[in-house]
C-alpha positions in Angstrom: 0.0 0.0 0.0 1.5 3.4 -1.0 0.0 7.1 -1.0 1.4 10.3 -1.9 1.6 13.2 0.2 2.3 16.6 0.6 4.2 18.4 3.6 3.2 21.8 4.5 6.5 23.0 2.9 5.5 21.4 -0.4 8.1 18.3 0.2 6.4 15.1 -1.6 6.1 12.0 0.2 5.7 8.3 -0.3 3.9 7.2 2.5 4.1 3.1 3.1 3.4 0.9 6.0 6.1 -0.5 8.0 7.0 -3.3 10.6 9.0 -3.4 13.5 10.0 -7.3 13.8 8.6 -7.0 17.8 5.4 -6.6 16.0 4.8 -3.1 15.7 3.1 -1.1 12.6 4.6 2.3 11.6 3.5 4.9 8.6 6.8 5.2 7.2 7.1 8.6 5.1 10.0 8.2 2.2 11.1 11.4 0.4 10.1 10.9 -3.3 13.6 11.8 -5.4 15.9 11.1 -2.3 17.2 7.7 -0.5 17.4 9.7 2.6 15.3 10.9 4.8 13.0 8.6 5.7 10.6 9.0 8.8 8.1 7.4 10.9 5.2 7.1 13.2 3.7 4.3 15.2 0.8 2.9 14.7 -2.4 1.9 16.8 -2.6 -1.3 15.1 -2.4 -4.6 16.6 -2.6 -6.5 13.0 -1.3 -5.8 9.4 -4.7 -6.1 7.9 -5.5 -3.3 10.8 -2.6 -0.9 10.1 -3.1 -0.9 6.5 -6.8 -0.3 6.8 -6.4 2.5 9.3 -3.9 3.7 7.0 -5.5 3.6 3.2 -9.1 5.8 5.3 -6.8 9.0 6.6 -7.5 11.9 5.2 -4.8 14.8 4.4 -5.1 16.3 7.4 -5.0 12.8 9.4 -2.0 12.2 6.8 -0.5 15.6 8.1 -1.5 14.9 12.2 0.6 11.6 11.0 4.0 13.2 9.4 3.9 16.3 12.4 4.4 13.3 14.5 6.7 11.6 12.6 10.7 10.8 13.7 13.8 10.0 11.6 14.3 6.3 11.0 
């Protein structure tokens, strides 16, 4: 599953789900044009299925809630 998104700055994202191998689900938000970069933001997902449906519904500004919480990987 992959979405585009813009930052507030303009920056274009690609924004992906992730896996931590303890389990945990992250949005992971990949610079498009750069190898870079890259951030992320956990997930309150107990399930891939979950994570992936939670992510595909946000909206732009739930996409935006997402990356202002996001950290660098």
């Amino acid at each position: 599953m992959l979405r585009a998104f813009t930052d507030p700055e303009g920056g274009e994202w690609e924004v992906t789900l992730g896996r931590e191998s303890w389990g945990a689900f992250f949005a992971l938000f990949v610079p498009r044009g750069r190898v870079d970069g890259i951030r992320q933001t956990l997930l309150e997902a107990d399930s891939a299925d979950g994570a992936s449906r939670d992510l595909a519904g946000m909206n732009e500004v739930e996409l935006r809630r997402l990356f202002e919480r996001s950290e660098p990987r």
